[in-house]
BAKEVEX-191481 format. One record per residue (C-alpha): residue in one letter; x, y, z. Coordinates in steps of 0.001 Angstrom, whole numbers, plus 500000, padded with zeros to 6 digits. Layout:
<atoms>
AXYZ/...
</atoms>
This chain:
<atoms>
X141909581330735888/X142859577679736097/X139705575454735035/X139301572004733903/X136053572039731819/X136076571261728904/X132733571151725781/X130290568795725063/X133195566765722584/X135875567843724779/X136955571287723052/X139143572790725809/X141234575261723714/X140966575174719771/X144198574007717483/X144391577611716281/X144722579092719619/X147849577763720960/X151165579685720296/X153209577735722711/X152570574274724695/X155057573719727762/X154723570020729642/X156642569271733132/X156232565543733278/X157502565465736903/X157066568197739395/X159140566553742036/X163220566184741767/X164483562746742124/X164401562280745370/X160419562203745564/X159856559883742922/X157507561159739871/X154309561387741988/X152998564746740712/X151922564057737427/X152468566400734708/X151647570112734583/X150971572040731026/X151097575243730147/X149575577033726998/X150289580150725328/X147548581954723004/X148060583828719911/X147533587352719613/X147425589688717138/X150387591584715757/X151561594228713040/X150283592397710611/X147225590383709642/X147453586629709710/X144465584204709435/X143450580590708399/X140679578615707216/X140638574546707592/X138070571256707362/X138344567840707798/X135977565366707009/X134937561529707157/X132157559468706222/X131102556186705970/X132617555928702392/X136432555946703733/X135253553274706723/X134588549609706056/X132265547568707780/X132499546162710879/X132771542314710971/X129630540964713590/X127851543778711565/X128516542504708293/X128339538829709921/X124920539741710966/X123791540692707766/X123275544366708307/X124708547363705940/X127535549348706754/X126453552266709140/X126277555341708269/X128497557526710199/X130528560970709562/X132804563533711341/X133396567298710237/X135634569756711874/X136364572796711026/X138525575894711903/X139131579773711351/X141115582506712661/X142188585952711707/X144791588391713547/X145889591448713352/X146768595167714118/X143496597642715311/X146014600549715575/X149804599971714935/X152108599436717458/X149254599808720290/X146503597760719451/X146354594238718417/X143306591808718037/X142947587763717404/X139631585797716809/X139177582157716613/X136366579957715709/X136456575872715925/X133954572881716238/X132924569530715741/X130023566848714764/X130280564353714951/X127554561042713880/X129164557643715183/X126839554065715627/X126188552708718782/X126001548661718260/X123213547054720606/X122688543106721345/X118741543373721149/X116180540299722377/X112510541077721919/X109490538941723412/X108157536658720792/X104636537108718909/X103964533637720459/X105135534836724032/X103507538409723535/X099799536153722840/X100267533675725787/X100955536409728303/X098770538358727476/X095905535551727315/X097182534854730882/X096525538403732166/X092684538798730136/X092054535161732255/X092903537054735883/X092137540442734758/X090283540541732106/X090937542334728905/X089869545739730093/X092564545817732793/X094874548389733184/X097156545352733124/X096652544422729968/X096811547971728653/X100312547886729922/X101158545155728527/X100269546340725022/X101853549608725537/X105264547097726014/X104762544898724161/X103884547603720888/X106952549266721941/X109288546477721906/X107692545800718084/X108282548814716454/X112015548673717904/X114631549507714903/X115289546288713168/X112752544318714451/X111620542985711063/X114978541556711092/X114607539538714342/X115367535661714204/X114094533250716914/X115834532388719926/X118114535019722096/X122018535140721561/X122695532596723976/X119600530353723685/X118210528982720756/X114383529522722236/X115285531863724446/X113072530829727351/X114932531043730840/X115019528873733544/X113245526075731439/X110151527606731163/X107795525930729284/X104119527759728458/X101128526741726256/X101205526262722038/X104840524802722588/X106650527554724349/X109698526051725703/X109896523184723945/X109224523850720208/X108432527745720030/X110558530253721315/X110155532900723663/X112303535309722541/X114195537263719297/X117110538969719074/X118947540988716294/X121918542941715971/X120764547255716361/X122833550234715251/X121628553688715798/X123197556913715972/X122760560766716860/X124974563527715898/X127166565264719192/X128568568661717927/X130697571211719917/X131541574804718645/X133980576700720132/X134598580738719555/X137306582956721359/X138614586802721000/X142009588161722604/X142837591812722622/X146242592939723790/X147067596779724094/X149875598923724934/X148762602398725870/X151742603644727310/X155359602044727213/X154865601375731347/X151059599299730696/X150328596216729073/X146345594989728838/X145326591797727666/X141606590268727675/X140633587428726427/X136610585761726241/X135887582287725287/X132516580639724503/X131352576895724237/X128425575322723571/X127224571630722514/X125093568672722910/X125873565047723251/X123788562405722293/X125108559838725146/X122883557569724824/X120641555852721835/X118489553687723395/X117667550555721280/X114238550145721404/X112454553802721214/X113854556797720250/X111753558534722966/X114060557031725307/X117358558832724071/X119614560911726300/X121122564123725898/X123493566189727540/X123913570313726454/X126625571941727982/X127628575554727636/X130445577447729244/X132512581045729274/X135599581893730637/X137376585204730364/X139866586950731809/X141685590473732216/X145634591150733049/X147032594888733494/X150712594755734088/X152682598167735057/X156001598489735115/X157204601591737794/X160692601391737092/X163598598397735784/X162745597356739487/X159730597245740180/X155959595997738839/X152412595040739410/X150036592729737966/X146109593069738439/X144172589936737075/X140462589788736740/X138712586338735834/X135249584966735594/X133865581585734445/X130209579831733950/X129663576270733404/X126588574506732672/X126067570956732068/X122345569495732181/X121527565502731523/X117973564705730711/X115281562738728385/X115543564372724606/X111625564274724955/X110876563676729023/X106589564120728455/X106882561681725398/X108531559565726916/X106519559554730378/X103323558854728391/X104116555997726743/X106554553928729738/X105782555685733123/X109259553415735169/X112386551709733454/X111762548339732709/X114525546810734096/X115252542775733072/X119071542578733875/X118363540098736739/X115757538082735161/X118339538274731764/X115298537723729257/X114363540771727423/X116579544268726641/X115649546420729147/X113195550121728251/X113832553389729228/X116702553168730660/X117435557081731502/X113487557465732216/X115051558818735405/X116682561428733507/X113053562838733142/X113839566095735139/X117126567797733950/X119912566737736367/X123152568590736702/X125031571574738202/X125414575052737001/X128420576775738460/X129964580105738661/X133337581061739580/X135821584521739691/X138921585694741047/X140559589054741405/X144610588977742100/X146687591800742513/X150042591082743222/X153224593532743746/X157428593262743137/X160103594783744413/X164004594269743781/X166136596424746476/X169970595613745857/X170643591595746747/X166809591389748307/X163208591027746406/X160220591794748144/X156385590761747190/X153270591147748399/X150057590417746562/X146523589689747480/X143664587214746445/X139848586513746323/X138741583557745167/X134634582248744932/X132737579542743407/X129186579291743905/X127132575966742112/X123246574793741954/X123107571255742224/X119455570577740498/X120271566769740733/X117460565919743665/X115497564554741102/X117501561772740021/X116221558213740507/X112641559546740929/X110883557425738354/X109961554096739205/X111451550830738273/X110256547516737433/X112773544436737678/X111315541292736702/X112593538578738069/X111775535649735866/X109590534797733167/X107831532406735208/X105081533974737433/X101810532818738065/X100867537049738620/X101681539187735486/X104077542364736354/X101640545168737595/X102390548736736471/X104374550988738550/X101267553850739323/X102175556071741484/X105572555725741267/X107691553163743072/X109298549771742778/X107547546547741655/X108892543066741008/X108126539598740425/
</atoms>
């Protein structure tokens, strides 16, 4: 069965597996130019008369990697980071001459940094706006609980004892001139920023079994399974770690081939396949999350703060499970100068897209720090800016 998937650190067939590797770089001849791309073939090991196996690991860790310079620049320790794969197989005869077996096992985890450009509201900005919203609201508003909930948030953000004043670009980091009470715009900044590194492990294991078999000297049998399953951790978000994304993914493919051989002219081939993908994106901790930042905060236009919860819309598990199989049977014929075929196919994929969900949270996009109406929260659901 041809198939394209591949795992969650894109494991499509293991190191150990492969007996033979052909690559067609162009399909065309020369008169059609090299528009087809390349086509590859693989070959997998199988057992034989006698037993064969193999055992490897590789490994790296932050000792072997130096720093990186703005990390080092910014004053921040090396990250910690590390890699690990490993690999096993073992082949051999079940009975001599008529049964053979091969098993494979391969993964990877990986644990690599994610560098984030991080500008928090200042303690000074964080007292003025919220003094602002108790003078409309009063302090018992359910703006100025959100607010808080924000605003506490945005302080216990990794690094944020490490902050300095200012944003990258702006030494005060107050947009559009703004200028607020206690010297906000003019002497005391609005904004701190820091340099963030975080990082989640993404692994990917991979296990496979081929039996071939020769019953009779006219049959030939081969099956082989294949498993996959993994997680990656596609996105660390910079602020909470209730915000993170992951994606599991899991798949099986397997497939069964009986040749037959009726005389030096003639044959059949019977092929039975199957395959299951699954791939599902969501919110490491969706309820958490909801509970504590109901919308994505969303200040790319406004270009102040980093923006919160960014996959908040990833809340429900998006993706799309699919199934697909295939039964061939095909048949050959050589009859002096002539060969004759005739084969037959069946072919079906069925997939549940359980992606309706996406984009159902609300978002909030400020659009400047200079309102004379604090941002309202986003209950029930929907879009709010200004």
């Amino acid at each position: 069965m041809q198939s394209s998937i591949v795992g969650a650190a894109f494991l499509l067939l293991g190191q150990n597996q492969i007996q033979e590797a052909t690559v067609v770089s162009i399909g065309y001849s020369g008169q059609f130019g090299g528009a087809a791309g390349a086509n590859v073939n693989y070959v997998t090991k199988s057992g034989s008369n006698e037993f064969h196996g193999n055992a490897q690991y590789f490994w790296n860790g932050r000792v072997f990697n130096a720093n990186g310079w703005f990390i080092k620049q910014s004053g921040n320790p090396r990250p910690f980071d590390i890699a690990n794969q490993w690999a096993g197989s073992l082949g051999g005869p079940a009975k001599k001459d008529k049964l053979f077996f091969f098993f494979d096992t391969e993964g990877l985890r990986l644990l690599i940094p994610q560098l984030f450009d991080v500008t928090l509201p200042s303690s000074q900005f964080e007292t003025a706006t919220l003094g602002n919203i108790d003078s409309k609201f009063g302090s018992a508003s359910a703006s100025d609980k959100f607010y808080r909930q924000i605003f506490s948030l945005y302080n216990s953000a990794p690094g944020a004892s490490r902050a300095t004043a200012g944003s990258f670009s702006d030494s005060l980091g107050c947009t559009q001139q703004f200028k607020g009470p206690n010297g906000l715009g003019t002497s005391v900044s609005c904004a701190v920023h820091f340099l963030s590194q975080r990082g989640r492990s993404t692994d990917d294991t991979l296990v496979s079994g081929r039996v071939d078999s020769t019953p009779r000297k006219e049959d030939r049998v081969f099956l082989r399974l294949q498993y996959d399953l993994g997680h990656n951790s596609f996105y660390d978000d910079p602020i909470s770690a209730l915000f993170d994304a992951i994606h599991s993914q899991s798949w099986w493919q397997g497939n069964l081939i009986e040749t037959h051989t009726f005389s030096s002219s003639a044959a059949s081939q019977f092929l039975l396949a199957g395959m299951y993908f699954t791939d599902v994106n969501r919110l490491e901790n969706p309820s958490n999350a909801l509970a504590q930042l109901p919308a994505i905060l969303n200040f790319n236009i406004a270009n102040t703060f980093t923006s919160m919860g960014a996959f908040n819309a990833l809340a429900f598990p998006t993706g799309r499970p699919t199934t697909q199989y295939q039964i061939v049977e095909d048949l050959v014929k050589t009859w002096r100068n002539h060969k004759f075929g005739i084969g037959a196919r069946f072919e079906r994929i069925d997939w549940t897209n359980i992606s309706y969900t996406l984009n159902s949270i609300g978002t909030l996009s400020p659009q400047t720090c200079v309102s004379s109406e604090p941002l309202r929260p986003a209950w029930p659901p929907g879009q709010a800016t200004v």
